[in-house]
PQR file of N, CA, C, O and H, with PARSE charges and radii, in Angstrom:
ATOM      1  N   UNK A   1       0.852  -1.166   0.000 -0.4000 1.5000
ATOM      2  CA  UNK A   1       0.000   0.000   0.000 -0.0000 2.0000
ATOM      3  C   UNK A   1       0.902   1.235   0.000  0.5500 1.7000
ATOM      4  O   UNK A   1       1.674   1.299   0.957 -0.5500 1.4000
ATOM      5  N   UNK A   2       0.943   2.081  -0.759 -0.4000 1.5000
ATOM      6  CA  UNK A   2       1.316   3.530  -0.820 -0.0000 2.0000
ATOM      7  C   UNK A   2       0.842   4.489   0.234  0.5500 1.7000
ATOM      8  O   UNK A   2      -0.278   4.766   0.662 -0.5500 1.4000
ATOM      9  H   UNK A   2       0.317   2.029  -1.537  0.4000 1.0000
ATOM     10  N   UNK A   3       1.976   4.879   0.495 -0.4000 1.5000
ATOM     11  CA  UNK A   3       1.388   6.414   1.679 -0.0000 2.0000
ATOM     12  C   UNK A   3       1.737   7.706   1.022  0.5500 1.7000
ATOM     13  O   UNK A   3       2.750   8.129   0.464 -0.5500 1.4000
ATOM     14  H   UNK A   3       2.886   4.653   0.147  0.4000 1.0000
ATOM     15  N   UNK A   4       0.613   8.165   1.265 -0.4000 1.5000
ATOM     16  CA  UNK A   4       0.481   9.559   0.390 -0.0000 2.0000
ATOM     17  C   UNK A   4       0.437  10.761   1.247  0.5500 1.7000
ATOM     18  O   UNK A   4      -0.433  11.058   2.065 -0.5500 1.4000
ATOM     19  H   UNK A   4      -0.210   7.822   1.718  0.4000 1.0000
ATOM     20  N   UNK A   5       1.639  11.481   0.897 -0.4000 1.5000
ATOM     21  CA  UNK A   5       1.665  12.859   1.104 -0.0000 2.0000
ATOM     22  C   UNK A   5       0.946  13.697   0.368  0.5500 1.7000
ATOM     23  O   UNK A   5       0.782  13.508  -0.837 -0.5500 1.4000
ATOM     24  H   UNK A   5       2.346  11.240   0.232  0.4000 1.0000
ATOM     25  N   UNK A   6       0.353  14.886   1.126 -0.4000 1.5000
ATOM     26  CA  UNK A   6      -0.749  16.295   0.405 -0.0000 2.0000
ATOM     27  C   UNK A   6      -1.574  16.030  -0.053  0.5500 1.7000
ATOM     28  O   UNK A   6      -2.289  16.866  -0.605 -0.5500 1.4000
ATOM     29  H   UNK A   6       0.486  15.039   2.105  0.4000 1.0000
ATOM     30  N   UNK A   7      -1.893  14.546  -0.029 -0.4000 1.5000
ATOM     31  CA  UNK A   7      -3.268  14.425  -0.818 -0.0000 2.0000
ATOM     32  C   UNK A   7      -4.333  14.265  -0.417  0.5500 1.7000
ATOM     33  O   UNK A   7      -4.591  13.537   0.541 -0.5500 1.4000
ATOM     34  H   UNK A   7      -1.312  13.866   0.419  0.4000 1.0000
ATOM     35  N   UNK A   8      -5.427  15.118  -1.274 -0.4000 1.5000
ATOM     36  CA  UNK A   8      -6.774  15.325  -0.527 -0.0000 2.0000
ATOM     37  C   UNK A   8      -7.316  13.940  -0.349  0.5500 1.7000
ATOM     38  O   UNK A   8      -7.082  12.851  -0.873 -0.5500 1.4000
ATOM     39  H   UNK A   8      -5.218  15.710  -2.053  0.4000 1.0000
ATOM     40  N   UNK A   9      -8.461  14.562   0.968 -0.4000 1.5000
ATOM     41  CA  UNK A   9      -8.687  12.945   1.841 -0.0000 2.0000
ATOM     42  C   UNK A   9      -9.424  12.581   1.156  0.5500 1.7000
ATOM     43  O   UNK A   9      -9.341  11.354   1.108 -0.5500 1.4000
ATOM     44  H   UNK A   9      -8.651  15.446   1.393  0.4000 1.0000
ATOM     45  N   UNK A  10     -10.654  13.193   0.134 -0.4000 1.5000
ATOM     46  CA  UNK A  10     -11.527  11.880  -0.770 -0.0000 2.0000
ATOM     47  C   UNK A  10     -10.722  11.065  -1.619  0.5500 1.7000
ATOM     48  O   UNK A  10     -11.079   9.913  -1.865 -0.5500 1.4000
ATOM     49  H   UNK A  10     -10.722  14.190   0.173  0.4000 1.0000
ATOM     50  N   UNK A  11      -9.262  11.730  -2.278 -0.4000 1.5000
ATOM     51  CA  UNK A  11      -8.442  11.058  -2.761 -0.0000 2.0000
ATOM     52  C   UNK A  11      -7.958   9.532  -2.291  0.5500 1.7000
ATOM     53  O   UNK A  11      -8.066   8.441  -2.851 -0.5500 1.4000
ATOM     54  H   UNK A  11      -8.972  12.666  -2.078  0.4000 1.0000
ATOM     55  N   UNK A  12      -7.263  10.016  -0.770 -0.4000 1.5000
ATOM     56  CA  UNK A  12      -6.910   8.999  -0.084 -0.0000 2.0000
ATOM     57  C   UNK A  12      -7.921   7.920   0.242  0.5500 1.7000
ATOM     58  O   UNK A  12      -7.637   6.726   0.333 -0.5500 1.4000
ATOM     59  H   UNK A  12      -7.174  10.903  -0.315  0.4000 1.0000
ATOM     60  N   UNK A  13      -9.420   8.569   0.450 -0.4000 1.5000
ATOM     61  CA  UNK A  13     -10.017   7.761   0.887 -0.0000 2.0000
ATOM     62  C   UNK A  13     -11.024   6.515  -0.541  0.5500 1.7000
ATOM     63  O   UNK A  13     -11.733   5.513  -0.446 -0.5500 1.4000
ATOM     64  H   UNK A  13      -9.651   9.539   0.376  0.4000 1.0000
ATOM     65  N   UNK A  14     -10.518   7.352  -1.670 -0.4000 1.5000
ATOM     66  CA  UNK A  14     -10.641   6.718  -2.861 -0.0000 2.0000
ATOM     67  C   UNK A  14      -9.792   5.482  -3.166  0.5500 1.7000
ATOM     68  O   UNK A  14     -10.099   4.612  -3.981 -0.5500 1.4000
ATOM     69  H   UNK A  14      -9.942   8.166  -1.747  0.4000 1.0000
ATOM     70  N   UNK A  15      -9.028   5.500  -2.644 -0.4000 1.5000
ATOM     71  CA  UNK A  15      -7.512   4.879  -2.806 -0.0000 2.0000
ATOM     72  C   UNK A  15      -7.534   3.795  -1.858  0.5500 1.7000
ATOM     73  O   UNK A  15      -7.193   2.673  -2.232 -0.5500 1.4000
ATOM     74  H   UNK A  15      -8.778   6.207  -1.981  0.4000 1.0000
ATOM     75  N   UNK A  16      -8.018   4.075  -0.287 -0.4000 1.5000
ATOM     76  CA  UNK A  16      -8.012   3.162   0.651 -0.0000 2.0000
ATOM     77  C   UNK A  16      -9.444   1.735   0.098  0.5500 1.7000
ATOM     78  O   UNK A  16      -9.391   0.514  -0.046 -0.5500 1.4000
ATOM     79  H   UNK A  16      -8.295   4.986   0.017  0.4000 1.0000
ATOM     80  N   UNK A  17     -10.701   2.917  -0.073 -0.4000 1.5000
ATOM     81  CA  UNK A  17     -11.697   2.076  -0.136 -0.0000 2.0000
ATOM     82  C   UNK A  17     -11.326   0.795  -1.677  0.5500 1.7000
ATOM     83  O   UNK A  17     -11.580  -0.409  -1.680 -0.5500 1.4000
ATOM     84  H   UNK A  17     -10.744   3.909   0.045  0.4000 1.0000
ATOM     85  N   UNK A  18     -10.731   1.549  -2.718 -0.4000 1.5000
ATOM     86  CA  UNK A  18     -10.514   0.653  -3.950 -0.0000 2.0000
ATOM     87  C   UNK A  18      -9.572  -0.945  -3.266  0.5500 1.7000
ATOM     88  O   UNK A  18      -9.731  -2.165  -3.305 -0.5500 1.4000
ATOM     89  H   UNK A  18     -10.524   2.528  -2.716  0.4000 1.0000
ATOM     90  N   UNK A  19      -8.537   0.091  -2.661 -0.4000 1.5000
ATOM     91  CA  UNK A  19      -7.457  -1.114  -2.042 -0.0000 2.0000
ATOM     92  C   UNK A  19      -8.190  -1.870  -1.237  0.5500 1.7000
ATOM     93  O   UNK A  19      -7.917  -3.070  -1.286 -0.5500 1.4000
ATOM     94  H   UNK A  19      -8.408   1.082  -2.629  0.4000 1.0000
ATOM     95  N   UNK A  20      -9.362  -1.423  -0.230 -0.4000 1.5000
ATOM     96  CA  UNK A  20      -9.624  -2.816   0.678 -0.0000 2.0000
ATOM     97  C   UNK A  20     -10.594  -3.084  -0.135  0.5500 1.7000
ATOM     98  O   UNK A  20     -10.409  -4.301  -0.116 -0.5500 1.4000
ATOM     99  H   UNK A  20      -9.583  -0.449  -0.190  0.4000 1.0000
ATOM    100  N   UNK A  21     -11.501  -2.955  -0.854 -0.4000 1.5000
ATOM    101  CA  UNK A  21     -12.480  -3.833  -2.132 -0.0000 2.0000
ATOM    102  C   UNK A  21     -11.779  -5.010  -2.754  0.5500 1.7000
ATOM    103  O   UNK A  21     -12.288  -6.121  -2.900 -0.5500 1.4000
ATOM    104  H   UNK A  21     -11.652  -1.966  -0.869  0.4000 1.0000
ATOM    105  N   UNK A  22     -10.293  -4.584  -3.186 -0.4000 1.5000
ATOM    106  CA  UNK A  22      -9.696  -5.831  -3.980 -0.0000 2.0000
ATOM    107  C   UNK A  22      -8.834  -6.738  -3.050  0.5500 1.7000
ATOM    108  O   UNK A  22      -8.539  -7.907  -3.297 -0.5500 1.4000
ATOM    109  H   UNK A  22      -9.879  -3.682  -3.067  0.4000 1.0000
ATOM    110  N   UNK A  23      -8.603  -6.284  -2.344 -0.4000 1.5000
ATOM    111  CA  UNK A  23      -8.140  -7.136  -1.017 -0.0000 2.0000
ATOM    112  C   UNK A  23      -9.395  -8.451  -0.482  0.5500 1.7000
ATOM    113  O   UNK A  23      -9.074  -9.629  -0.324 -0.5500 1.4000
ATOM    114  H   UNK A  23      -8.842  -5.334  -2.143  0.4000 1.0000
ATOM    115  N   UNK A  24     -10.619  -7.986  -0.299 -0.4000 1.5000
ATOM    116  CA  UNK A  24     -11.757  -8.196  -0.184 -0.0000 2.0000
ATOM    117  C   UNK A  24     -12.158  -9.722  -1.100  0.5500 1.7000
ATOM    118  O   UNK A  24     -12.386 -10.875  -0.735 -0.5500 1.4000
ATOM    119  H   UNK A  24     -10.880  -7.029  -0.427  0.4000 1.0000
ATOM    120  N   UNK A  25     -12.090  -8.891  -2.734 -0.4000 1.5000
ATOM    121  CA  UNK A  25     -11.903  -9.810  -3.557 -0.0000 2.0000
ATOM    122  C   UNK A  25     -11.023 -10.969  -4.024  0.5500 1.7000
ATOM    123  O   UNK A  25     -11.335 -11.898  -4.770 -0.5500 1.4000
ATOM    124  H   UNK A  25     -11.904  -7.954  -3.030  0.4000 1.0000
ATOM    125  N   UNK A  26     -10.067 -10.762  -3.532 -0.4000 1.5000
ATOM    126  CA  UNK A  26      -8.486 -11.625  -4.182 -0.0000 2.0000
ATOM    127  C   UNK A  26      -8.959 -13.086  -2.612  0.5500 1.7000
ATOM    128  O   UNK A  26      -9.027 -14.313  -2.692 -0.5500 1.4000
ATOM    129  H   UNK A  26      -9.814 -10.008  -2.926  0.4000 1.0000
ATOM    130  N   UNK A  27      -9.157 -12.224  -1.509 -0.4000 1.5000
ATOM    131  CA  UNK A  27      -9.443 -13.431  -0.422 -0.0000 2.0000
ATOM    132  C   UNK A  27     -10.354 -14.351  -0.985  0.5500 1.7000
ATOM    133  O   UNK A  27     -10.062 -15.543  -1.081 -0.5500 1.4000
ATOM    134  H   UNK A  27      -9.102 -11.228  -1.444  0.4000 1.0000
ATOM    135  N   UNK A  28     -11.662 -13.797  -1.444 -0.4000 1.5000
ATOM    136  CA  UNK A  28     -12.860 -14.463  -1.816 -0.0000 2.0000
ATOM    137  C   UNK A  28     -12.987 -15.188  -2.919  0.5500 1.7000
ATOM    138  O   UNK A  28     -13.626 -16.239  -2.871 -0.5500 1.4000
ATOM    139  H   UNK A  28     -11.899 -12.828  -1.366  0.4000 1.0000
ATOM    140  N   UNK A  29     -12.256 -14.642  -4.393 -0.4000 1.5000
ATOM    141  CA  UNK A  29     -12.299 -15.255  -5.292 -0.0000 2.0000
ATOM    142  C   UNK A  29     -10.991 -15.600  -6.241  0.5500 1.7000
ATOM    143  O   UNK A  29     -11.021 -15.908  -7.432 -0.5500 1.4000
ATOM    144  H   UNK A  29     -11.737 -13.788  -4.432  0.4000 1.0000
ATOM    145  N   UNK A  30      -9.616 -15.438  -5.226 -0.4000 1.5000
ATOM    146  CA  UNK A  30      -8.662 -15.813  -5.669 -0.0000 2.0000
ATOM    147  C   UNK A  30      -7.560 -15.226  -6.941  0.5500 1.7000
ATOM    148  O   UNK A  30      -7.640 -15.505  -8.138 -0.5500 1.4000
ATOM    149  H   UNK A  30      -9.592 -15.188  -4.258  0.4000 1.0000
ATOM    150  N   UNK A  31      -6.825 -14.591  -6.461 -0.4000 1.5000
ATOM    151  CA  UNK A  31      -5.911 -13.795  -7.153 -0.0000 2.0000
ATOM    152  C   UNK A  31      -5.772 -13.719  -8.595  0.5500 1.7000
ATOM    153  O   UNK A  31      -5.527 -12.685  -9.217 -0.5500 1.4000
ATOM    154  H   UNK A  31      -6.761 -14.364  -5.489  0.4000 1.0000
ATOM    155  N   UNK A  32      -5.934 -14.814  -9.067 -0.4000 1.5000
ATOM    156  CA  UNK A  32      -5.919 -14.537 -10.379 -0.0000 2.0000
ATOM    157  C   UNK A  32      -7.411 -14.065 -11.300  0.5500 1.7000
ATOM    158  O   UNK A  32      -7.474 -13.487 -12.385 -0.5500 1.4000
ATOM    159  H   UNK A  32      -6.133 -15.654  -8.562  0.4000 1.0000
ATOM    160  N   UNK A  33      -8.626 -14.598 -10.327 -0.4000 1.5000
ATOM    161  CA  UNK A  33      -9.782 -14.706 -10.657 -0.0000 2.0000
ATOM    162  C   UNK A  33     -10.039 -12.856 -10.218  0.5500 1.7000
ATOM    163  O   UNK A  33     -11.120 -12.397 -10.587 -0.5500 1.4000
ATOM    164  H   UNK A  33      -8.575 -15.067  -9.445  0.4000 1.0000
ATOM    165  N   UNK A  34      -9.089 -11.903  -9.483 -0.4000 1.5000
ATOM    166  CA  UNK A  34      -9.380 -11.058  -8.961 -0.0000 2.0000
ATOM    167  C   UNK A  34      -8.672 -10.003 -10.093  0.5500 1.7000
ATOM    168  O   UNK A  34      -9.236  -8.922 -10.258 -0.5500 1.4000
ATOM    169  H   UNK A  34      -8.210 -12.276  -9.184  0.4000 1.0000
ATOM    170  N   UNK A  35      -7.522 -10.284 -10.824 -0.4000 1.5000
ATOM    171  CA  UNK A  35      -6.965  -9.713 -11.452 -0.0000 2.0000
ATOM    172  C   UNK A  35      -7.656  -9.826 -12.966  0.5500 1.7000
ATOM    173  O   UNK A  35      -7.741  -8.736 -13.531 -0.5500 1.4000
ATOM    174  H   UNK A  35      -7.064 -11.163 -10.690  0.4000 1.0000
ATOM    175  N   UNK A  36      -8.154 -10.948 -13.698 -0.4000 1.5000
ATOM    176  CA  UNK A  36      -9.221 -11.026 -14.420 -0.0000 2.0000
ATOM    177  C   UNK A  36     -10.092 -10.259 -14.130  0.5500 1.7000
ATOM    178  O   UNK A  36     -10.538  -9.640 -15.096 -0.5500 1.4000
ATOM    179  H   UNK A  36      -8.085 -11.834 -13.239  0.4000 1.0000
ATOM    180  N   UNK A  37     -10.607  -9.999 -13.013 -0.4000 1.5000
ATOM    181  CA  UNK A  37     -11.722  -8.606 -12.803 -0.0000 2.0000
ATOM    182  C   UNK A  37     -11.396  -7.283 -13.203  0.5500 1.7000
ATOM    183  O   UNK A  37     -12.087  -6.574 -13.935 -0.5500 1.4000
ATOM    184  H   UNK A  37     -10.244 -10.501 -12.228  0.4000 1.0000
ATOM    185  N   UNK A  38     -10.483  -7.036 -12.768 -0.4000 1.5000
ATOM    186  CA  UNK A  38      -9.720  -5.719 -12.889 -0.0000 2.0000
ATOM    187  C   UNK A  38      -9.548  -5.337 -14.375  0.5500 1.7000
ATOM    188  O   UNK A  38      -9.655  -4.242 -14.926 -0.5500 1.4000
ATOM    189  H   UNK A  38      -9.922  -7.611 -12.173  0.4000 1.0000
ATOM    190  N   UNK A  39      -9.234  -6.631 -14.892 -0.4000 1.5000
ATOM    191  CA  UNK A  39      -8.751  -6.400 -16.602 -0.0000 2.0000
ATOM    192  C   UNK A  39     -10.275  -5.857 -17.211  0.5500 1.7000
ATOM    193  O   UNK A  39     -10.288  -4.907 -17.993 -0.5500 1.4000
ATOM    194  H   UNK A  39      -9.147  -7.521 -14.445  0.4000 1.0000
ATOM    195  N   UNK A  40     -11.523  -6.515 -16.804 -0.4000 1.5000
ATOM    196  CA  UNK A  40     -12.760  -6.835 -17.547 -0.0000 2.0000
ATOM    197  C   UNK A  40     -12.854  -4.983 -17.051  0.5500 1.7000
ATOM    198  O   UNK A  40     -12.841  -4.078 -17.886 -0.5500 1.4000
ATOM    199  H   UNK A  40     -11.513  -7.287 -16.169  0.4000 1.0000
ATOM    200  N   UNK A  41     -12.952  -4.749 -15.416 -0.4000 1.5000
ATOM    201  CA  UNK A  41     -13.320  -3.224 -15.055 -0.0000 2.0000
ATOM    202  C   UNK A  41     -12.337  -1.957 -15.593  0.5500 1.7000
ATOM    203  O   UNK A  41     -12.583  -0.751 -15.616 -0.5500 1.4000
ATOM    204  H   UNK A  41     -12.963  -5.484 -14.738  0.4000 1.0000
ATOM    205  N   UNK A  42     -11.456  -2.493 -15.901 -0.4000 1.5000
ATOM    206  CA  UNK A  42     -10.674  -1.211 -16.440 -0.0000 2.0000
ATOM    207  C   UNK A  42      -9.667  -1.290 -17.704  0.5500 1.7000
ATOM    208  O   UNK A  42      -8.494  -0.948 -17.851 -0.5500 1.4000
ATOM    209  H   UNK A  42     -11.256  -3.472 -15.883  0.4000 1.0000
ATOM    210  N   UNK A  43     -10.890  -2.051 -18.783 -0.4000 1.5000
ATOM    211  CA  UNK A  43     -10.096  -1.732 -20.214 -0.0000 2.0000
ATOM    212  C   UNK A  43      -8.922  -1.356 -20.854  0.5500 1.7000
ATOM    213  O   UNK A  43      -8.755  -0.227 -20.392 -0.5500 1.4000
ATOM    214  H   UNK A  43     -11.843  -2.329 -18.664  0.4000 1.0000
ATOM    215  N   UNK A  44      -8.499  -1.451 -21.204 -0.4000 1.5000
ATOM    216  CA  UNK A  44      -7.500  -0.309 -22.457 -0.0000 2.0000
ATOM    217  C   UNK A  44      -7.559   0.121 -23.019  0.5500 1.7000
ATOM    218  O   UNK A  44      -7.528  -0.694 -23.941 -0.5500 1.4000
ATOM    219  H   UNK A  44      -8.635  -2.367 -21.580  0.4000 1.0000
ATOM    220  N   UNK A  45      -7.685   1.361 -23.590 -0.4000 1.5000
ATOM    221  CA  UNK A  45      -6.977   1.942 -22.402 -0.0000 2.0000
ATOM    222  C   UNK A  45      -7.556   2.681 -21.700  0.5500 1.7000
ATOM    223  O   UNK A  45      -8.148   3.541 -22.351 -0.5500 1.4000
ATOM    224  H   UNK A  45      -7.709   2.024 -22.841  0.4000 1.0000
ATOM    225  N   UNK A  46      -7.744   2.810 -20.051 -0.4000 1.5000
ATOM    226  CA  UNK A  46      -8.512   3.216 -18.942 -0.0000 2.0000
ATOM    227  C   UNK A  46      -8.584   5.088 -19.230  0.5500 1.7000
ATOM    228  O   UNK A  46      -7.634   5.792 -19.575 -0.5500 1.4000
ATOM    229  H   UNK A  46      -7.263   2.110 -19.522  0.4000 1.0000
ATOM    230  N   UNK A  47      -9.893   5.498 -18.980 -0.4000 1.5000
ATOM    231  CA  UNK A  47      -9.540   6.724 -18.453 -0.0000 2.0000
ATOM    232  C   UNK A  47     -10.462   7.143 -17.678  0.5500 1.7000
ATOM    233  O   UNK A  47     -11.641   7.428 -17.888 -0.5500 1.4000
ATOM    234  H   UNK A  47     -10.664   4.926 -18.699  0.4000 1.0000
ATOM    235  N   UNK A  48      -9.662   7.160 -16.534 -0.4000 1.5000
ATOM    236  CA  UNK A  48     -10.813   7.705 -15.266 -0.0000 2.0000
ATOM    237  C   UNK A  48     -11.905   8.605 -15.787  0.5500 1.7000
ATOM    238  O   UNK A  48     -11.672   9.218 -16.828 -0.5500 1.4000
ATOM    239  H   UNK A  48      -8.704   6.929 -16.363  0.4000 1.0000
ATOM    240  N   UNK A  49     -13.242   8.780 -15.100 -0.4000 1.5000
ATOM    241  CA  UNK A  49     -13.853  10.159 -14.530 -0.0000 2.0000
ATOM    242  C   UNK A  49     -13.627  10.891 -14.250  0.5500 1.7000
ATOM    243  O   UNK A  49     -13.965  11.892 -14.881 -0.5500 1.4000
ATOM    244  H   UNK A  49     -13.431   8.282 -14.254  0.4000 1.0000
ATOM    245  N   UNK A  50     -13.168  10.955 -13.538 -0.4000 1.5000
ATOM    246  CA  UNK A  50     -12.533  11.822 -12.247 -0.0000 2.0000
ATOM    247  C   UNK A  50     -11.317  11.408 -11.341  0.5500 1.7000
ATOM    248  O   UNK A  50     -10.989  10.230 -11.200 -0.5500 1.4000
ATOM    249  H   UNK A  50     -12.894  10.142 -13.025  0.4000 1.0000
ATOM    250  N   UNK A  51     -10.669  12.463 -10.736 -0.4000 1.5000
ATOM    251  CA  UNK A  51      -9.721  12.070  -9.990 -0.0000 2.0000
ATOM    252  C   UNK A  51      -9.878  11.513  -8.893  0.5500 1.7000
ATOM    253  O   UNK A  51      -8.847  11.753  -8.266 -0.5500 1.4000
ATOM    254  H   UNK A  51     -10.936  13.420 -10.851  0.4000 1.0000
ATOM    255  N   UNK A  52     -10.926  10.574  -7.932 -0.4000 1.5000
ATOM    256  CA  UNK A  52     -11.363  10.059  -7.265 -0.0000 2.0000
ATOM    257  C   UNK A  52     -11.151   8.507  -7.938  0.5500 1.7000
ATOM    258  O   UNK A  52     -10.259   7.730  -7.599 -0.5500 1.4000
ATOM    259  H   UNK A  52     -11.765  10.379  -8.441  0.4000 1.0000
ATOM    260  N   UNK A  53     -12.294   8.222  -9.078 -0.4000 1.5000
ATOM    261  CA  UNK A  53     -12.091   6.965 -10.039 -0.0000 2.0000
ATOM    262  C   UNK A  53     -10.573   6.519 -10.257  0.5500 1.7000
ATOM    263  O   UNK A  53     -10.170   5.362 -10.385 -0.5500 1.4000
ATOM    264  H   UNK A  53     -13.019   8.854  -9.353  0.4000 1.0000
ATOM    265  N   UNK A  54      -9.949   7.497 -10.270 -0.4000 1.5000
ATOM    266  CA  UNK A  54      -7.951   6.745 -10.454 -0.0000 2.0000
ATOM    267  C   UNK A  54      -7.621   6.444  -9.563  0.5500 1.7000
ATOM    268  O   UNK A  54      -7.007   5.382  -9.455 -0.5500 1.4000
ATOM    269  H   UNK A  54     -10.277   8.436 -10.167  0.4000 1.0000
ATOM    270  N   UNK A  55      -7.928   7.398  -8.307 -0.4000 1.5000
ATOM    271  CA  UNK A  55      -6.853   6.823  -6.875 -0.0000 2.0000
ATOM    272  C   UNK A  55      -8.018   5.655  -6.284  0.5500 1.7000
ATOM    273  O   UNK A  55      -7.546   5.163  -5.259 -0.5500 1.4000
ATOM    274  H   UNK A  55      -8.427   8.260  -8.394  0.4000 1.0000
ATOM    275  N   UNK A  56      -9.104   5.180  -6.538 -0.4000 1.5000
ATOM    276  CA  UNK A  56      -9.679   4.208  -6.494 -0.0000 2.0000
ATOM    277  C   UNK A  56      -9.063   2.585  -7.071  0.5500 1.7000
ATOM    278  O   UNK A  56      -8.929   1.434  -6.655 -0.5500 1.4000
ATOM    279  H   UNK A  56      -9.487   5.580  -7.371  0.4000 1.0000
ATOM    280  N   UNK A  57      -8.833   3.359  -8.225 -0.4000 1.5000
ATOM    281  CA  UNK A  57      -8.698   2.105  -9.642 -0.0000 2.0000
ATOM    282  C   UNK A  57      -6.763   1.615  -9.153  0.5500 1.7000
ATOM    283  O   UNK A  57      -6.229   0.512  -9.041 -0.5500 1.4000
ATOM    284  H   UNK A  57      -8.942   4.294  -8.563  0.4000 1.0000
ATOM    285  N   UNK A  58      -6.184   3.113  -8.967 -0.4000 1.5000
ATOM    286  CA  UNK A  58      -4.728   2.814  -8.210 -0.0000 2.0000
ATOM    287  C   UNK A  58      -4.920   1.900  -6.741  0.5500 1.7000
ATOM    288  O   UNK A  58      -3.865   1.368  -6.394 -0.5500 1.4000
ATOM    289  H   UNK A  58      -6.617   4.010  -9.058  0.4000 1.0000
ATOM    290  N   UNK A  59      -5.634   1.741  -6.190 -0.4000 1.5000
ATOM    291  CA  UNK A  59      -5.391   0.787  -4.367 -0.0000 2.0000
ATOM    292  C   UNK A  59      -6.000   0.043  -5.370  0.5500 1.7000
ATOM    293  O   UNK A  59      -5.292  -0.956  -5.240 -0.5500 1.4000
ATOM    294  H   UNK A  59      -6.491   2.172  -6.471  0.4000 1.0000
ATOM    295  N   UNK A  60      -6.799  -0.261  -6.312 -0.4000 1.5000
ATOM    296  CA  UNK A  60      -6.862  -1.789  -6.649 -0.0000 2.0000
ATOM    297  C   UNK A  60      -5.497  -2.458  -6.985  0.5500 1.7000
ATOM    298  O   UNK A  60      -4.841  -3.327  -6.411 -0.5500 1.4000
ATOM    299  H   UNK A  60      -7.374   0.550  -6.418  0.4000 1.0000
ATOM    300  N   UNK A  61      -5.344  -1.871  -7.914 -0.4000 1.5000
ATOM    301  CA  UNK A  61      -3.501  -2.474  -8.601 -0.0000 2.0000
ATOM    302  C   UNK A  61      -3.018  -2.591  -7.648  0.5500 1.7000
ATOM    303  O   UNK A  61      -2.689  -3.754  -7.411 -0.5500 1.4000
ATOM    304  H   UNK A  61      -5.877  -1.165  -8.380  0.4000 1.0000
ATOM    305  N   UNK A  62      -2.687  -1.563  -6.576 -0.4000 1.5000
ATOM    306  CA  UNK A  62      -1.474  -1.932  -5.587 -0.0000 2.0000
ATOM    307  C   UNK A  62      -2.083  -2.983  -4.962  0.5500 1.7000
ATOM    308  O   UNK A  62      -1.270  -3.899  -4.838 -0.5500 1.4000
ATOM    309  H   UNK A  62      -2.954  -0.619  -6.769  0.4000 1.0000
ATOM    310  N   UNK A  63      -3.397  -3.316  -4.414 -0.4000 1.5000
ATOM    311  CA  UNK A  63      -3.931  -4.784  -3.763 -0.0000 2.0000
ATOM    312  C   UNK A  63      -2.895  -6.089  -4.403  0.5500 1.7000
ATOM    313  O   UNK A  63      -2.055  -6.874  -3.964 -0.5500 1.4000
ATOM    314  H   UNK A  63      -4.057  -2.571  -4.515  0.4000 1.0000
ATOM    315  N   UNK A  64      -3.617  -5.721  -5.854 -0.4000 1.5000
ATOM    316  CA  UNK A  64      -3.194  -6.826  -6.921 -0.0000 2.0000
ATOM    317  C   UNK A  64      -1.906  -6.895  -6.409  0.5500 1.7000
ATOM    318  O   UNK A  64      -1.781  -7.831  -5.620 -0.5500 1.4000
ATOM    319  H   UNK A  64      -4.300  -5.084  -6.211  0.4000 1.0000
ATOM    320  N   UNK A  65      -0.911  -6.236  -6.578 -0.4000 1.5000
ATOM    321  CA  UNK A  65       1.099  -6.326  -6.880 -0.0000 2.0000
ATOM    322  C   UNK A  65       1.167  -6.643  -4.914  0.5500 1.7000
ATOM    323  O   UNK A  65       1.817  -7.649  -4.633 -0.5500 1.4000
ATOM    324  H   UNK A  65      -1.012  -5.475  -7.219  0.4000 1.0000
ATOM    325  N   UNK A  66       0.761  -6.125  -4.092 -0.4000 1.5000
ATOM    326  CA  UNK A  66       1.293  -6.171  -2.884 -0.0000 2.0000
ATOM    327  C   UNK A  66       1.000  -7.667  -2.640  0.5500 1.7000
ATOM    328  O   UNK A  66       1.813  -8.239  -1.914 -0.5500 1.4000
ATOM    329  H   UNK A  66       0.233  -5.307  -4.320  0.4000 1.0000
ATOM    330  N   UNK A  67      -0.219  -8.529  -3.216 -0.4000 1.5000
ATOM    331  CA  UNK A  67      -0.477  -9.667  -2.901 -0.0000 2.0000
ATOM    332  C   UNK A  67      -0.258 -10.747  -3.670  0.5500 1.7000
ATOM    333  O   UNK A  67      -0.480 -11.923  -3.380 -0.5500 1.4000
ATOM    334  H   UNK A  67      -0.880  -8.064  -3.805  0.4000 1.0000
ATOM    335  N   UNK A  68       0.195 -10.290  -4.686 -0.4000 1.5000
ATOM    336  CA  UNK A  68       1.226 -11.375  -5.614 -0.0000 2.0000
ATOM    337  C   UNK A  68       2.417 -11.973  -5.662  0.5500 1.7000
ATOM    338  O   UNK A  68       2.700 -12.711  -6.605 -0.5500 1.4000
ATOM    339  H   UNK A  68       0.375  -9.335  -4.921  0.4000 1.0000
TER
END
């Protein structure tokens, strides 16, 4: 998990909630079956909404890499 300096808290808290969702997921339906999700939810090539939707979509990936 990344620690973030200056960054606004819906940011962070975009970032925390994405990261414990896929954390969530990878327990329940197994790492690779969790990273297949990720591929199906965020296409190629991704482009957020908003800057909330990235630091969301970012704590997923880091879930993914920290638990691989």
């Amino acid at each position: 998990m990344r620690e973030f300096t200056g960054l606004a808290d819906s940011f962070r808290q975009a970032y925390l909630q994405g990261y414990n969702t896929k954390i969530a997921e990878i327990n329940s339906m197994g790492w690779e079956e969790a990273r297949d999700k990720f591929n199906m939810d965020y296409p190629r090539p991704y482009k957020p909404q908003n800057s909330e939707a990235y630091y969301y979509a970012c704590g997923e990936i880091d879930a993914l890499a920290d638990q691989f």
